[in-house]
KEKE-3310 file (N, C-alpha, C; in steps of 0.2 Angstrom, whole numbers, plus 5000, padded with zeros to 4 digits):
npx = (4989:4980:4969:4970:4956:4955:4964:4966:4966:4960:4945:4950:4956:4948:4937:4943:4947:4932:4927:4934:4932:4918:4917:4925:4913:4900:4906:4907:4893:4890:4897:4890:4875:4879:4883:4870:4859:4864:4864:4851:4848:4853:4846:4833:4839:4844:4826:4824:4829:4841:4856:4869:4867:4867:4881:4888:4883:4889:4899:4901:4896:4907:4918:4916:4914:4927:4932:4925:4933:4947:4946:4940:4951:4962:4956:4950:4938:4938:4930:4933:4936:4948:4963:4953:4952:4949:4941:4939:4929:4932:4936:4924:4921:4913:4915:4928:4928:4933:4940:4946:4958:4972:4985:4978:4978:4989:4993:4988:4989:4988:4977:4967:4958:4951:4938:4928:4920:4906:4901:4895:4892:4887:4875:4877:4878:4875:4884:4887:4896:4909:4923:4939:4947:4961:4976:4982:4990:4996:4986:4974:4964:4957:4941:4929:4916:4903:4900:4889:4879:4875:4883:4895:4907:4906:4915:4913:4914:4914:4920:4926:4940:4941:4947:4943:4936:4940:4930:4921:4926:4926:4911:4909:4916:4909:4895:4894:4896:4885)
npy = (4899:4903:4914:4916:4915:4921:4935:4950:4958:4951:4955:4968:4964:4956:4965:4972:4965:4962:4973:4976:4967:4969:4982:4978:4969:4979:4986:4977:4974:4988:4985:4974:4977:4988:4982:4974:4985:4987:4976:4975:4988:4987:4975:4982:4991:4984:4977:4988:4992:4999:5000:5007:5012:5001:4994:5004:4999:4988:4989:4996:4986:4976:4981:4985:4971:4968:4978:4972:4960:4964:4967:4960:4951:4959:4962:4972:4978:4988:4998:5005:5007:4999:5006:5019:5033:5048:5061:5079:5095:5098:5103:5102:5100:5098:5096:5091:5080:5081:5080:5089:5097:5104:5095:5085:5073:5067:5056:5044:5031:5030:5015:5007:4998:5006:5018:5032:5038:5049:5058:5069:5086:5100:5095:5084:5066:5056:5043:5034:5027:5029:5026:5029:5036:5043:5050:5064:5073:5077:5085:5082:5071:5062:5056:5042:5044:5055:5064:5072:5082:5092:5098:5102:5115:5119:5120:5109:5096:5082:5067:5046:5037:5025:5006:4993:4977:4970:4967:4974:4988:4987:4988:4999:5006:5003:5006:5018:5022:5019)
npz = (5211:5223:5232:5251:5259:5271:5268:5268:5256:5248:5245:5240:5227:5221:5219:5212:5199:5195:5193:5182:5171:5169:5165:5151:5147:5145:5137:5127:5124:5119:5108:5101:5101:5093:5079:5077:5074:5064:5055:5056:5049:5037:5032:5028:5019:5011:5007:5002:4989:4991:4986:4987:4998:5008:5005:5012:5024:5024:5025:5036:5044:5044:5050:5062:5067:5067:5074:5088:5087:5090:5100:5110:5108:5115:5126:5132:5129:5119:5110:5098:5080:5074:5065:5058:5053:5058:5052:5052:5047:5034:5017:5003:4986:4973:4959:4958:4963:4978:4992:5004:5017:5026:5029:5034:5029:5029:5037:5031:5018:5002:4994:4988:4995:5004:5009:5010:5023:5024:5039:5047:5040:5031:5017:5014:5010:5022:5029:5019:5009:5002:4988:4987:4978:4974:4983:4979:4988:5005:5008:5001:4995:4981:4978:4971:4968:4973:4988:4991:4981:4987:4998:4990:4990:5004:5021:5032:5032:5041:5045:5040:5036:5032:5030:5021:5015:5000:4992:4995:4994:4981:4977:4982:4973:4961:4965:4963:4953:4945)
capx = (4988:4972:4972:4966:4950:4955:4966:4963:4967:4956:4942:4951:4957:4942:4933:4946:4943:4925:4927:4939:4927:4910:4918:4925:4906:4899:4911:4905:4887:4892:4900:4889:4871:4879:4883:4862:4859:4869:4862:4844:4848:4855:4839:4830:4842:4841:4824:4822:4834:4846:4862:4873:4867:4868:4886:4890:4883:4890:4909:4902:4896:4914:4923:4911:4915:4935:4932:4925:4938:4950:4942:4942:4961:4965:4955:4951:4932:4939:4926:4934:4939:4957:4964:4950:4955:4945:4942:4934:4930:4937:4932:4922:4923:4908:4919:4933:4929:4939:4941:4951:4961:4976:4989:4972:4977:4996:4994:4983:4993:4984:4976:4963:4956:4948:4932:4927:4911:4904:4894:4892:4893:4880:4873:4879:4873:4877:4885:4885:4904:4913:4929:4945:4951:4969:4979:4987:4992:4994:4981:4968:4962:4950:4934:4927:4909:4900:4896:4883:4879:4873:4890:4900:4910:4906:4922:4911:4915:4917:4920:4931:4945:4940:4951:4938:4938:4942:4926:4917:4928:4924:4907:4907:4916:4903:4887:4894:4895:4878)
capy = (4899:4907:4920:4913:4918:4927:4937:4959:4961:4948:4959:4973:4960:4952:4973:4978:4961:4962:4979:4976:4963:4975:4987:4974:4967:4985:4988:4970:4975:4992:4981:4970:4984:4993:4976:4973:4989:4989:4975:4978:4994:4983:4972:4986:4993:4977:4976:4994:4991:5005:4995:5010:5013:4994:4994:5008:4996:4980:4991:4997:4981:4973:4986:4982:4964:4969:4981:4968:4953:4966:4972:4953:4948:4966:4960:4979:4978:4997:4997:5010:5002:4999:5009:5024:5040:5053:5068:5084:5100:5097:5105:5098:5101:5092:5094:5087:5077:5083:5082:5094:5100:5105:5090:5081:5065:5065:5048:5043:5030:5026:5010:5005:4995:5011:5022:5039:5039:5055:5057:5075:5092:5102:5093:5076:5058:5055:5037:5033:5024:5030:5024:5034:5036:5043:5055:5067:5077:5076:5090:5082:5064:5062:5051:5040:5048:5062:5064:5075:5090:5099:5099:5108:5121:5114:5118:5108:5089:5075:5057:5041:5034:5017:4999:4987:4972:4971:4966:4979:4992:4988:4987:5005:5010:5001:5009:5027:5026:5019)
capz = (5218:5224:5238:5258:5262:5275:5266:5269:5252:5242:5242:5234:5222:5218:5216:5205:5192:5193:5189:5174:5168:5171:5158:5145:5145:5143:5128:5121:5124:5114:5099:5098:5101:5085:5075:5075:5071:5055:5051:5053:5044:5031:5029:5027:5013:5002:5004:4997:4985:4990:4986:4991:5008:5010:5003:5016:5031:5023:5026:5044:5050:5042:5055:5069:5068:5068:5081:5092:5086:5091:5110:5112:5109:5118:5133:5133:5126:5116:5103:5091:5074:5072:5059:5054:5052:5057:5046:5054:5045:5027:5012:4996:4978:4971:4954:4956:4969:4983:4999:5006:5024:5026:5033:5038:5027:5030:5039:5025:5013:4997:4994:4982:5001:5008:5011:5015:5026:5029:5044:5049:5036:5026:5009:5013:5011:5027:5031:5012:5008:4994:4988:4988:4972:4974:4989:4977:4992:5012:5011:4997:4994:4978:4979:4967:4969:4978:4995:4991:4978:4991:5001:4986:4993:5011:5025:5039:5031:5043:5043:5043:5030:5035:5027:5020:5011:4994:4990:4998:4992:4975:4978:4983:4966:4956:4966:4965:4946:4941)
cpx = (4982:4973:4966:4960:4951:4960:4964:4963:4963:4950:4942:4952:4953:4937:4937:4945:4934:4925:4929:4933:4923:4912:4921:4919:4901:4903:4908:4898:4886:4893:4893:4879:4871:4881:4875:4860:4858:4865:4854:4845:4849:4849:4836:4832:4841:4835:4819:4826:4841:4853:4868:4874:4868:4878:4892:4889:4886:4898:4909:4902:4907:4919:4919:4914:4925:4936:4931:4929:4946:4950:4943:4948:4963:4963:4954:4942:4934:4935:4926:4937:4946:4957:4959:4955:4950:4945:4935:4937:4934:4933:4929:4922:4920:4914:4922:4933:4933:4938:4945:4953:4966:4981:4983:4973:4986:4998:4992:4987:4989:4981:4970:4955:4950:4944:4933:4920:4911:4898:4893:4895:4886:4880:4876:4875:4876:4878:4886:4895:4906:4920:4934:4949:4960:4969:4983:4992:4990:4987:4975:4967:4955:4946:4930:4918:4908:4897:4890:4882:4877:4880:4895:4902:4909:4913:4919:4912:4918:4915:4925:4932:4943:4943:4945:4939:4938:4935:4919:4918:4925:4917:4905:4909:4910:4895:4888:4896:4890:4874)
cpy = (4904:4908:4917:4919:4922:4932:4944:4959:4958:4951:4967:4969:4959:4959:4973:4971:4962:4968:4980:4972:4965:4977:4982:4973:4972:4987:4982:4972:4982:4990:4978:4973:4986:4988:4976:4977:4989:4984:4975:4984:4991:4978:4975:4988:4988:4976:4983:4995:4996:5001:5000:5010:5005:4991:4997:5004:4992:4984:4994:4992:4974:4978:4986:4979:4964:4973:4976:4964:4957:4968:4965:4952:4953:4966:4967:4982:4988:4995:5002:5005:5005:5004:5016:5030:5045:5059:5074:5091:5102:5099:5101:5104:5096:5088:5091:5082:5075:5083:5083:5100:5100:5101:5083:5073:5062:5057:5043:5037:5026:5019:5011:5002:5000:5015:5029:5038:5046:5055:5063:5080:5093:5099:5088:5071:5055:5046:5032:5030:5027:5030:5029:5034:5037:5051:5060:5073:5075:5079:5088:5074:5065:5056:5048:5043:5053:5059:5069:5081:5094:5102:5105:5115:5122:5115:5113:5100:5087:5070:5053:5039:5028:5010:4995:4980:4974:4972:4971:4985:4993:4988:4995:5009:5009:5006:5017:5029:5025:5026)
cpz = (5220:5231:5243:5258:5268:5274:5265:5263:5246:5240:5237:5227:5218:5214:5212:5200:5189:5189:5180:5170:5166:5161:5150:5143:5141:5136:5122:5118:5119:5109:5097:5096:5092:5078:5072:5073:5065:5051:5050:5048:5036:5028:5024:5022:5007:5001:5001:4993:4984:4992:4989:4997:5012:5008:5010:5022:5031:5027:5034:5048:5049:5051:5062:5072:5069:5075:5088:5090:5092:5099:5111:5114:5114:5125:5135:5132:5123:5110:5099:5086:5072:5067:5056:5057:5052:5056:5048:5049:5040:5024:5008:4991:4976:4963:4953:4962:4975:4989:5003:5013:5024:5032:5037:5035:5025:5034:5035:5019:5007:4996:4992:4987:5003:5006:5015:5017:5029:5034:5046:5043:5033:5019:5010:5012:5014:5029:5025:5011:5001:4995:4988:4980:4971:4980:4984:4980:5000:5015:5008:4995:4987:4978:4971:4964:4974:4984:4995:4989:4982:4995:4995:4990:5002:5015:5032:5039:5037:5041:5042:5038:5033:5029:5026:5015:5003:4989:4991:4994:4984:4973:4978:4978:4961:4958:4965:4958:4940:4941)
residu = (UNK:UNK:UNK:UNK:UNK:UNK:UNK:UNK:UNK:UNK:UNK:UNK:UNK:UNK:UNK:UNK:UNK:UNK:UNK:UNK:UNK:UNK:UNK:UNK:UNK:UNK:UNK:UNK:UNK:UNK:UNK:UNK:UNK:UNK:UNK:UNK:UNK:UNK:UNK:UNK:UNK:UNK:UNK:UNK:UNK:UNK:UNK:UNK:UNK:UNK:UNK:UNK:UNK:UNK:UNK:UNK:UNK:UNK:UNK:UNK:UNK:UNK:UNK:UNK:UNK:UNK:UNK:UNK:UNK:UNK:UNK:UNK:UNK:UNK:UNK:UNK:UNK:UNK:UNK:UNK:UNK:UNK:UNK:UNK:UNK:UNK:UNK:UNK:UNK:UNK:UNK:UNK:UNK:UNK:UNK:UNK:UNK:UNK:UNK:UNK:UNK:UNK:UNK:UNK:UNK:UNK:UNK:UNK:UNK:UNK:UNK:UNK:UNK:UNK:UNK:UNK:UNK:UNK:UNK:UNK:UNK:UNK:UNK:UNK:UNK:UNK:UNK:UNK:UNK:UNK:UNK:UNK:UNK:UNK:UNK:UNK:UNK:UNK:UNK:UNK:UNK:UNK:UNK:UNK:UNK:UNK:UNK:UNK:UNK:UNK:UNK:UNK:UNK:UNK:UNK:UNK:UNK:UNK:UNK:UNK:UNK:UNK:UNK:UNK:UNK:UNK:UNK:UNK:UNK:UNK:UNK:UNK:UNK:UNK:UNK:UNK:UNK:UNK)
# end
């Protein structure tokens, strides 16, 4: 039933949807902004033939496209990606490929699925995907490849545990061992 036009209260009504609305759009227009990006950046990867960094946006635009699937259904336009796990101020250990804080990957459950993207610290290869090798602690996760020999001994590591497809994932062991 749809409220009388002379109804005091239909223009609060009507303000406060519009409003809801606004911001959902706003959230879409954010997903969808960093969507294009990614993949322009991803052209641009393939046709410099840098397979990593194009591996690393193939698994951002993956979590993009979930993130908006997800703001959709949720009718909430929240355009964070389900599931990552953000990792501030962790150490490295180019050696043993470590990446290491203390209780920082307690939520963390192994899975052959998942990425470490580093996006902020010194000596990184910022935005680069590398697999997860194994958790052998809530305080330490080892990595398939380097985030970046300049990082070694680094406590200022950030970046996101992020779930990828299967196909991605193994994409990002393969380019981190040529």
């Amino acid at each position: 039933m749809s409220p009388a036009r002379d109804d005091p209260n239909i223009i609060d009504v009507l303000t406060e949807e519009v409003t809801e609305t606004k911001g959902v759009m706003q959230s879409a227009v954010v997903l969808i902004t960093g969507i294009n990006d990614r993949v322009t950046a991803g052209i641009a990867a393939a046709r410099a033939g840098d397979f990593t960094r194009l591996t690393a946006l193939e698994a951002d635009l993956q979590s993009g496209k979930e993130g908006l699937a997800a703001a959709v259904a949720a009718n909430q336009g929240d355009p964070s990606t389900p599931g990552d796990i953000a990792i501030t101020n962790a150490g490295w250990d180019e050696n043993q490929r470590a990446l290491s804080k203390p209780g920082a990957f307690a939520s963390y459950t192994h899975d052959v699925n998942y990425v470490f993207i580093p996006n902020s610290g010194t000596g990184i290869n910022a935005d680069v995907a590398v697999a997860i090798g194994s958790k052998p602690s809530d305080d330490t996760i080892i990595l398939d490849g380097s985030i970046g020999a300049g990082a070694n001994g680094m406590t200022d590591i950030g970046g996101v545990i992020r779930k990828v497809t299967p196909e991605i994932a193994m994409r990002a062991r393969s380019a981190r061992r040529r």
